[in-house]
C-alpha positions as CSV (number, residue, x, y, z in Angstrom):
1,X,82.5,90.8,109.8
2,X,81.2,94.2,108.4
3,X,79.6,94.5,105.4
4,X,81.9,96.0,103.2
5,X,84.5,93.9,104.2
6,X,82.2,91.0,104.0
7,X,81.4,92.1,100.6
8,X,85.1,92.8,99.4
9,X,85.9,89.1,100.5
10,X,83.2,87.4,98.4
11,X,84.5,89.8,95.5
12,X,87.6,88.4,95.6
13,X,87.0,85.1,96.5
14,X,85.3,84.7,93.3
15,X,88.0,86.6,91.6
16,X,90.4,84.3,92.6
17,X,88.0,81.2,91.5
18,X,88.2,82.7,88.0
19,X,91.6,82.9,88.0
20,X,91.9,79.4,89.9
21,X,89.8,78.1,86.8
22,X,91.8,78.7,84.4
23,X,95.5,77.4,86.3
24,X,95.5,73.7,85.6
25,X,93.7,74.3,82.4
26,X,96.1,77.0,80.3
27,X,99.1,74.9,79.6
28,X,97.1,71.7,78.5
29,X,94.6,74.4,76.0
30,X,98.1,75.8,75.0
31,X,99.5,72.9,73.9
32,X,96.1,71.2,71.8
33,X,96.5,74.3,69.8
34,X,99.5,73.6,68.8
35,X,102.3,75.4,71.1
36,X,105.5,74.4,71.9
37,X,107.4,74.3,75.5
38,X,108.9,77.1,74.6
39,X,106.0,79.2,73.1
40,X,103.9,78.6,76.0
41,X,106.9,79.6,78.4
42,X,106.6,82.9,76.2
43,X,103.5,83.3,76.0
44,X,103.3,82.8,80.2
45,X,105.7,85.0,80.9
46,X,102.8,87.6,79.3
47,X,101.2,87.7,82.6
48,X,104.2,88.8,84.1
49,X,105.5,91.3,82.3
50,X,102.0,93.0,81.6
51,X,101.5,92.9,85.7
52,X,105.1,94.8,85.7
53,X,103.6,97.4,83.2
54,X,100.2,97.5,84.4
55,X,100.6,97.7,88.3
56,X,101.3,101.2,89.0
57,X,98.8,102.8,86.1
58,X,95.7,100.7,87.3
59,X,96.7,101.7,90.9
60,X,97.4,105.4,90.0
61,X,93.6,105.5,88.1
62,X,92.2,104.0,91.3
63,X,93.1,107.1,93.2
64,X,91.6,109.5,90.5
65,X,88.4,107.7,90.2
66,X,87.3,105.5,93.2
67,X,88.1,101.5,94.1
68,X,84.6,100.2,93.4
69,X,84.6,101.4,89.8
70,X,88.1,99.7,89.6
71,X,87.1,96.7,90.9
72,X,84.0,96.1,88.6
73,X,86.1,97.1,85.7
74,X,88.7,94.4,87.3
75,X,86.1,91.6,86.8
76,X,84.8,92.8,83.4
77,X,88.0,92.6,82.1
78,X,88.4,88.8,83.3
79,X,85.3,88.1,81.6
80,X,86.7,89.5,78.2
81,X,89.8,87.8,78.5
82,X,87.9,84.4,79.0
83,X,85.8,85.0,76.2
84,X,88.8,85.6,74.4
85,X,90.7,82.2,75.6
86,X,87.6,80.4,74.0
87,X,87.7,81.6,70.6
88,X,91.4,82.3,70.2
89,X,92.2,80.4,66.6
90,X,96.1,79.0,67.4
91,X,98.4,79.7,70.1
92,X,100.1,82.9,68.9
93,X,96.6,84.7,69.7
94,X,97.4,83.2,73.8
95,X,99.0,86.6,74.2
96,X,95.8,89.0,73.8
97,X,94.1,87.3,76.8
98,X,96.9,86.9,78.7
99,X,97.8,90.4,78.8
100,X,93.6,91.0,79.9
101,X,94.0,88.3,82.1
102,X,97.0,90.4,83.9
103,X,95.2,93.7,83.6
104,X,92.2,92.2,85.3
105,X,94.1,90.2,88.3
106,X,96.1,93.6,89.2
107,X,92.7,95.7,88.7
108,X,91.0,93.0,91.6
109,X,93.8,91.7,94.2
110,X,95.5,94.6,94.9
111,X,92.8,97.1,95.0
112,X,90.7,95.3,97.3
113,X,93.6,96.1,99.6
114,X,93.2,99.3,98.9
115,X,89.2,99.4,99.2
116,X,89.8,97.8,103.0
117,X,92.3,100.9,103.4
118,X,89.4,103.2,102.4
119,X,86.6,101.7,104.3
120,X,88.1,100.5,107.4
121,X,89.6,101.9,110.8
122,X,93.3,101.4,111.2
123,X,92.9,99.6,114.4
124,X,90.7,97.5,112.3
125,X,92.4,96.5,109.1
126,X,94.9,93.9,109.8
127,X,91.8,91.5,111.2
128,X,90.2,92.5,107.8
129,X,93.0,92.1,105.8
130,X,93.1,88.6,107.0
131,X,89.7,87.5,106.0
132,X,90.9,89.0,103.0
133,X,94.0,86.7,102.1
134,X,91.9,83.7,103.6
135,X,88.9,84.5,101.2
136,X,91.7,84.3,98.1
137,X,93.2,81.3,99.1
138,X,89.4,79.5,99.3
139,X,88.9,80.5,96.0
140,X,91.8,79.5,94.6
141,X,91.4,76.0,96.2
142,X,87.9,75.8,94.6
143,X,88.8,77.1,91.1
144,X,91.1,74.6,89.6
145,X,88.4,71.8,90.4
146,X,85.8,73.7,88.2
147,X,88.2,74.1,85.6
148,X,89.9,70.9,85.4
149,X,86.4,68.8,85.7
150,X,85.0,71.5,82.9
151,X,87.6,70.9,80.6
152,X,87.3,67.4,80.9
153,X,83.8,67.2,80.4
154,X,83.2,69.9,77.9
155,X,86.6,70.9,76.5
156,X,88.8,73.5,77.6
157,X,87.2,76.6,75.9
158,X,84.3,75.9,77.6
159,X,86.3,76.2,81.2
160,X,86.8,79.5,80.4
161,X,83.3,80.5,79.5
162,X,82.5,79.2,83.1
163,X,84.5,81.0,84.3
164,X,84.0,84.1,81.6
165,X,80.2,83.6,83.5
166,X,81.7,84.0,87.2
167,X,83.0,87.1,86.4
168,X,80.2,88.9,84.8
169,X,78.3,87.4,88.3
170,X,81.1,89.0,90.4
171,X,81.3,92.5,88.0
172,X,77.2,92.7,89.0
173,X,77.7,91.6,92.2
174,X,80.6,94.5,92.9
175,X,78.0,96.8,91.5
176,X,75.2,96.0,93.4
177,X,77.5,95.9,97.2
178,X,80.4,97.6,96.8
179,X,80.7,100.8,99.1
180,X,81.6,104.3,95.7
181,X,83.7,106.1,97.9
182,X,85.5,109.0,95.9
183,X,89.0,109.8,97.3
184,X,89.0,113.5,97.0
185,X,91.3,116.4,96.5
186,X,94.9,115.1,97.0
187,X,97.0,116.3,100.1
188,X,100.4,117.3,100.6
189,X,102.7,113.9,99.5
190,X,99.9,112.4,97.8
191,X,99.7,111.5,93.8
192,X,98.6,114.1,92.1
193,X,95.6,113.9,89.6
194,X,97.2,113.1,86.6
195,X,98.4,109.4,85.9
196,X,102.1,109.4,86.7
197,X,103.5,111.8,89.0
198,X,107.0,110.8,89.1
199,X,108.0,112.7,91.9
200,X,105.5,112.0,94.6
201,X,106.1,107.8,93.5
202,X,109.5,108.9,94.2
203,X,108.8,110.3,97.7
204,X,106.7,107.3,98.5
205,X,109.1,104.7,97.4
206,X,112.0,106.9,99.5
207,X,109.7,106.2,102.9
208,X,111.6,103.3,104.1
209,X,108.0,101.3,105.3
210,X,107.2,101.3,101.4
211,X,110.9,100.2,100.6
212,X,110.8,97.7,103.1
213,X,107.6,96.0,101.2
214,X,108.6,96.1,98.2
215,X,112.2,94.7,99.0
216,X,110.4,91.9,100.8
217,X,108.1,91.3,98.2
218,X,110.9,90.8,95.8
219,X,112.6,88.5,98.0
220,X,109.5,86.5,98.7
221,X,108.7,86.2,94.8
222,X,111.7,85.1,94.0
223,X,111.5,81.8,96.2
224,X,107.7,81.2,96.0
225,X,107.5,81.9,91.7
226,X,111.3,81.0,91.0
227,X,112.1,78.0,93.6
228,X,109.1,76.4,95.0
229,X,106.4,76.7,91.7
230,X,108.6,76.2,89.2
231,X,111.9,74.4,90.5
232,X,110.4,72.3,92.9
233,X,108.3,69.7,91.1
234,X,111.2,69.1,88.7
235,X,113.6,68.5,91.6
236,X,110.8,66.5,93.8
237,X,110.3,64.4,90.6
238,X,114.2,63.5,90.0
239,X,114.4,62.0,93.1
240,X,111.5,60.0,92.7
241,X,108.6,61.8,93.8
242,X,105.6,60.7,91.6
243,X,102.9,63.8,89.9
244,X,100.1,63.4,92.1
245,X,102.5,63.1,95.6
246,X,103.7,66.4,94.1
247,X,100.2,67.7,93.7
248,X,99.2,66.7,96.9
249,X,102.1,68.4,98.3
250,X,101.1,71.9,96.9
251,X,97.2,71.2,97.7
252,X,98.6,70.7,101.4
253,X,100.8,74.1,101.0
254,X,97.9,75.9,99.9
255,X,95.8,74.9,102.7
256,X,98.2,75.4,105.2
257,X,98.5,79.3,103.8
258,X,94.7,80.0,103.9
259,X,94.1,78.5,107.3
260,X,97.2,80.9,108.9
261,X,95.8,84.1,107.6
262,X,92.5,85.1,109.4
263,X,94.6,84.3,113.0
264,X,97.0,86.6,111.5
265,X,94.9,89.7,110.7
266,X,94.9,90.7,114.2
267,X,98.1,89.9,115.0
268,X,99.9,92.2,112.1
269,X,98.1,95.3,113.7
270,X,100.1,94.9,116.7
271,X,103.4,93.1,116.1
272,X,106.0,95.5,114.1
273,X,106.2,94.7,110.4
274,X,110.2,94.8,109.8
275,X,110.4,91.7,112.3
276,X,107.8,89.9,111.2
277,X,108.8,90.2,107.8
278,X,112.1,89.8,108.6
279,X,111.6,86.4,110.5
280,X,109.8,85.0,107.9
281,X,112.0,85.5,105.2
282,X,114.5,83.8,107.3
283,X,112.3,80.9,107.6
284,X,111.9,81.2,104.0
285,X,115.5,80.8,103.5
286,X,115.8,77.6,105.8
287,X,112.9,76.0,103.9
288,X,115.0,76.5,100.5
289,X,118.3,75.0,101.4
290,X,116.3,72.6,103.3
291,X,114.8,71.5,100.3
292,X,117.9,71.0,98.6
293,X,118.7,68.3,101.0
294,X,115.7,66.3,101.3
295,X,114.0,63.5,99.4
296,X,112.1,62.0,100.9
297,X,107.7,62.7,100.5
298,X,107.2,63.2,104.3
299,X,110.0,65.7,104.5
300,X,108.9,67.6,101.3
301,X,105.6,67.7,103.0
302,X,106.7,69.3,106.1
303,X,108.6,71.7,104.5
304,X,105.9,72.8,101.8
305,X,103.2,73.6,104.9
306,X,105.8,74.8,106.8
307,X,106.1,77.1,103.9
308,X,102.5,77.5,103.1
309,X,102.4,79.1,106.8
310,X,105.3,81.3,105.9
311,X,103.7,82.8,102.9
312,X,100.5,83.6,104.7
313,X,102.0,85.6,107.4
314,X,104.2,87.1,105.2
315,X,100.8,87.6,102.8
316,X,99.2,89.6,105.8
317,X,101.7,91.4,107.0
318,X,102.8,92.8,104.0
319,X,99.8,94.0,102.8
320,X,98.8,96.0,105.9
321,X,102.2,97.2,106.5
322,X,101.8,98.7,102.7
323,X,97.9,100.1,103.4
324,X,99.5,101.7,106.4
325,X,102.6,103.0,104.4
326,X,100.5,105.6,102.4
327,X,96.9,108.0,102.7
328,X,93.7,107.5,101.2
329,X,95.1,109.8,98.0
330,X,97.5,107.5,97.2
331,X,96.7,103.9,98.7
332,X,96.4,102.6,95.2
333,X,99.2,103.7,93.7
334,X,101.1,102.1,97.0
335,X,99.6,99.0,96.4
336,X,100.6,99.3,92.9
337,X,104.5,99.4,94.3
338,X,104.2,96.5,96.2
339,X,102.7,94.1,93.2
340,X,105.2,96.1,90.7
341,X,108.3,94.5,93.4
342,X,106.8,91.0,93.0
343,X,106.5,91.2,89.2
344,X,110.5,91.8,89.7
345,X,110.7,89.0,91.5
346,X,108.3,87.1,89.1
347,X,109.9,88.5,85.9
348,X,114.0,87.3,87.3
349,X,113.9,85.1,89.0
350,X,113.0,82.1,87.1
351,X,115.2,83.7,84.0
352,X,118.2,83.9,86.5
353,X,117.5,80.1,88.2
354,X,117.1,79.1,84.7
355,X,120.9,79.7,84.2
356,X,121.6,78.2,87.7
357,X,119.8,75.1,86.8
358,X,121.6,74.6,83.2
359,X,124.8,75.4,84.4
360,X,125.4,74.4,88.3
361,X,122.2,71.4,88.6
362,X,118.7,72.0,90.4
363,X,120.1,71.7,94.2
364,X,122.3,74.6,93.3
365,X,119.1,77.0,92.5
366,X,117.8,76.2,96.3
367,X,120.8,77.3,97.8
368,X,120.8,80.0,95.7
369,X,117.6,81.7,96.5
370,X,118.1,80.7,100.2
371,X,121.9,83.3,100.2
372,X,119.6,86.0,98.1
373,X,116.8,85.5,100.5
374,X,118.7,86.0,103.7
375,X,120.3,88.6,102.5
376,X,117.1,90.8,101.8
377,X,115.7,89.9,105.4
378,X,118.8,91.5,106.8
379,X,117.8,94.6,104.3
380,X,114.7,94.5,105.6
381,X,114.7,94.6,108.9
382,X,117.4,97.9,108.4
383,X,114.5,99.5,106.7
384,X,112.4,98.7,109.2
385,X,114.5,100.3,111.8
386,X,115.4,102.7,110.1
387,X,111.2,103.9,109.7
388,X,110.8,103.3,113.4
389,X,113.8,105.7,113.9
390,X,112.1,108.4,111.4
391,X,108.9,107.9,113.1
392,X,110.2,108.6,116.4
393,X,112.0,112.0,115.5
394,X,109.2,113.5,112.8
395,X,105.7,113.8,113.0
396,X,103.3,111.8,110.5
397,X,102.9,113.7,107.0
398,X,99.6,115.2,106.2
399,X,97.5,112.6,104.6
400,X,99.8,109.6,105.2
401,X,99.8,106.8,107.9
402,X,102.9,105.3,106.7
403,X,105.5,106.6,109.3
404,X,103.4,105.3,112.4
405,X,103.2,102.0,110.2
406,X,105.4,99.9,113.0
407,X,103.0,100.8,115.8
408,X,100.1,99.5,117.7
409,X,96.7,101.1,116.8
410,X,96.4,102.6,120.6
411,X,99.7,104.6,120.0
412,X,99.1,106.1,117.0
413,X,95.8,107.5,118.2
């Protein structure tokens, strides 16, 4: 409970309340304006493909400038694009904030990561990358009430100049708190100061620790965005699930996730990443075809906080196992790997389940992601093994942590 970390966690906890604001309110503002189903899938899929583009340049900046900057820029940025949703004239203009919206989220989540990596001990980080996670998940549990009563109330332009107003309080609050802590010259490995250094992203992806994140993140995306968000409540609801069971479903999942990842924090710094991850995208797999033969509310329920827990380990774990993978010099554009993976996962998989669904039927697309899943956790695991085996015969690389990722904190000292 230091200060900075303290500080990082309110940061983002309000971050994630902007964005949280704005969830159940975008495809009901969409459609008063005029959009069809199939504009405001386009127009969505904005905030995936801009996240794909934008990842590894925000994260690449990062390390020539310094994370607070970032950060503040981050919630500026949400602001604008709020301001933006408000006054947008018909739905075509969805896309400009959209694409903000996306710049913003992967100029905030993923660098606070990195800010933690920066201002925190090793031994330290996975207990503070918990609080981390947990502080998202509160604010995302609190931000869809304020938006949904808002709209309701007031109309839905004036949701997002609430929430336009809780960014400009978060972009002075990061200014006022937040630790400026430049990152220096880089060392031998790092990214070099320019924006895109092709060969040293090359050499960082090639260390298996980073490959192992990113393969997992994909994995993970790809059931969480593809099955579970946007398969699910279709399925839940063809055999006879009604919209506010299914909604109660999800609000138990996302408690479920928040509550598992401060316990986890701690436990990520000692248990090796490759199994962990591994296990859980096992379990992930087993939820997905279990899915596919359930209907009944109590068993959908077990199965979504059984999930819920799932992601939050996985949540934890990942995210250390990536601010251990790389050195102060390049932390950013690390973390800008690991979000690029899930934008894979974001961007395919519902295209690919799509063609599943219209072709084979909906239990189909479970069973599908739950073969692709288990797959990548035997991938992963190899990758993990094959770090520990690298770590074991070479010494650690000036300026990087990443090849002592799988280790306790006491054995890498």
């Amino acid at each position: 409970m230091r200060r900075e970390v303290v500080d990082i966690c309110i940061l983002i906890f309000m971050a994630d309340v902007i964005v949280g604001v704005q969830t159940p309110v975008f495809p009901l503002f969409a459609t008063s304006l005029g959009a069809s189903l199939g504009v405001l899938g386009l127009v969505t899929s904005v905030l995936g493909v801009t996240r794909l583009a934008a990842a590894l340049p925000v994260g690449i900046l990062s390390d020539q400038l310094d994370r607070k900057t970032m950060l503040i820029a981050g919630m500026l940025v949400y602001g604008l694009s709020f301001v933006a949703y408000a006054v947008v004239p018909g739905p075509g203009w969805l896309v400009v904030p959209r694409a903000l919206q996306a710049i913003a989220m992967v100029a905030t989540f993923p660098l606070g990561i990195a800010y933690i990596g920066d201002v925190v001990e090793v031994r330290d980080r996975g207990a503070a990358i918990g609080l981390y996670t947990a502080a998202m998940g509160s604010g995302f549990a609190v931000g869809p009430l304020i938006g949904s009563w808002t709209g309701s109330v007031a109309g839905y332009p004036a949701a997002y100049l609430v929430g336009a107003l809780i960014a400009a309080g978060g972009a002075a609050f990061g200014a006022r708190r937040l630790i400026k802590q430049k990152v220096g010259p880089p060392l031998a490995g790092a990214i070099r100061p320019r924006l895109l250094d092709l060969p040293a992203l090359r050499a960082l992806l090639r260390q298996p620790g980073m490959a192992m994140t990113c393969v997992a993140n994909v994995a993970m995306t790809l059931s969480m965005t593809g099955a579970i968000f946007t398969y699910f409540p279709i399925y839940a609801r063809s055999v006879g699930i009604g919209t506010v069971t299914i909604g109660t479903l999800f609000a138990w999942r996302s408690i479920a996730s928040a509550t598992g990842r401060v316990p986890m924090g701690p436990l990520s710094s000692r248990l090796p990443a490759h199994w962990t991850l591994g296990a859980v995208l096992v379990l992930e797999a087993g939820i997905d075809f279990a899915i596919s033969r359930t209907t009944s509310p109590l068993g959908f329920t077990l199965l979504l906080i059984l999930e819920g827990v799932g992601f939050g380990v996985f949540l934890v774990t990942g995210q250390t196992a990536v601010a251990r993978a790389a050195g102060q010099t390049n932390r950013g554009a690390a973390v800008g790997l690991f979000w690029m993976a899930g934008s894979i996962g974001e961007l395919v998989g519902p295209i690919g389940l799509g063609v599943v669904a219209q072709v084979i039927g909906l239990v189909a697309v479970f069973q599908t992601v739950a073969v692709a899943v288990l797959v990548s956790a035997v991938l992963v695991v190899g990758l993990g093994v094959l770090a520990a085996i690298r770590a074991a015969r070479e010494p650690a690389p000036v300026g990087l942590e990443g090849p002592s990722w799988h280790l306790p904190a006491e054995d890498r000292r």
